[in-house]
C-alpha positions in Angstrom: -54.9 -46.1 24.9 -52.8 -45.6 21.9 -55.2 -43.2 20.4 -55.9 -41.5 23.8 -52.3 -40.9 23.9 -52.4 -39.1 20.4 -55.3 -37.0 20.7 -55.3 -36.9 24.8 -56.3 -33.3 25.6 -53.8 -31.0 28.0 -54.4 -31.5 31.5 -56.6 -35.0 30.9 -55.2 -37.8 33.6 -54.4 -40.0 30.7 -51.7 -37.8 29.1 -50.5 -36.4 32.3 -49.9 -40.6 32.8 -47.4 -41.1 30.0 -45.7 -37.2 30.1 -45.0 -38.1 33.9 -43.3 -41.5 34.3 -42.1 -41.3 37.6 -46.2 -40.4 38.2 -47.5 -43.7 36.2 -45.1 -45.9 38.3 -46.0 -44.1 41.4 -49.9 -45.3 40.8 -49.3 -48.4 39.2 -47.1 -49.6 42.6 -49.9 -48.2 44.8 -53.0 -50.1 42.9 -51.1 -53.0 43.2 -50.7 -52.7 46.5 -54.5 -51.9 46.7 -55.1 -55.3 44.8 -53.0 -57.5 47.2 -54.7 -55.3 50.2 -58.1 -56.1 48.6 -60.5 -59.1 50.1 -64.1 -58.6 48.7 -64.5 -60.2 45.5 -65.7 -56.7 43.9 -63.0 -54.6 45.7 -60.2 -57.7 44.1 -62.2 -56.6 40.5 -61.7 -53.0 41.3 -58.5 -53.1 42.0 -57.4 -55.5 39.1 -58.7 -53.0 36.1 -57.0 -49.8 38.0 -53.8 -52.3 37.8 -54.6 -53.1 34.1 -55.1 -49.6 33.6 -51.9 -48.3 34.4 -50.2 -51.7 33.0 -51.6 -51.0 29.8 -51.1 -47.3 30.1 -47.2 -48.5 30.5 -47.0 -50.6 28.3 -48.4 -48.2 25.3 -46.0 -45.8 26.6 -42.6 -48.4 26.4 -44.0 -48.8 22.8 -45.5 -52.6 24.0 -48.9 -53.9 23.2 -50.6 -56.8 23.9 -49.2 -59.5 21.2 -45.8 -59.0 22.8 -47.4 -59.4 25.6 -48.6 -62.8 24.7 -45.4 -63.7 22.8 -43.8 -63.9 26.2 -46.7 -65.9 28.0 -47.0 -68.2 25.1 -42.8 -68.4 25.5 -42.8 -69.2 28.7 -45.7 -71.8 28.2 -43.4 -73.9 26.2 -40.4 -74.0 28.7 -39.3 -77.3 30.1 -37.4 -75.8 33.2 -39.2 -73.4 35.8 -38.1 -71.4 38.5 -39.6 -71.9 41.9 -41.2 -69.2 41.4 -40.5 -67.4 44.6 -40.7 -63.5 45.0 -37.8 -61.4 44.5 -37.1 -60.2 47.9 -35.3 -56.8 46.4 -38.0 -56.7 44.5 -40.2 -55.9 47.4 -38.2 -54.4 49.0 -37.8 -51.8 46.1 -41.5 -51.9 45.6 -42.2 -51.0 49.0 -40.0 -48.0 49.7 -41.7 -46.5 46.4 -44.9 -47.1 48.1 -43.7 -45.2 50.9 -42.2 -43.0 49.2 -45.5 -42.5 47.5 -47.2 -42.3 50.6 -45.2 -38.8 52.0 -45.7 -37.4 48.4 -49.3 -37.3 49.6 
């Protein structure tokens, strides 16, 4: 992805991804909606590389790759304390009214 984004051509998906941001947050809320929607074993695989798609595709954008990604996992591996780890309820309740909002962009 960090090469596509160098040498991406005008008008391929890819580069319309990281010029548009409020596009790439737009898909990656709805294929993770997909992915929790998903119940077949091959639509759950599906689902989970669009997801990693458009992760990645942010993350190369934000200037992240994937050792900083596994800093933080390896980090939070060594912590002593944990949350509960409950969902954020403004959290999806944010995530949500972008889906919808995706939705009537349709």
């Amino acid at each position: 992805l960090r090469e596509r984004r160098a040498s991406a051509p005008e008008g391929s998906y890819t580069k319309r991804l990281f010029d548009d941001p409020v596009l790439l947050r737009s898909k990656l809320l709805e294929e993770a909606q997909e992915l929790v929607e998903a119940e077949e074993p091959d639509h759950v695989a599906a689902e989970a590389a669009d997801v990693m798609y458009f992760m990645l595709t942010r993350c190369v954008a934000a200037g992240v790759g994937l050792r900083d990604i596994e800093r933080h996992l390896d980090k939070r591996a060594l912590k002593v304390k944990r949350r509960p780890g409950n969902a954020k309820e403004y959290r999806v309740k944010a995530a949500e009214e972008e889906l919808r909002k995706a939705r009537e962009a349709k």
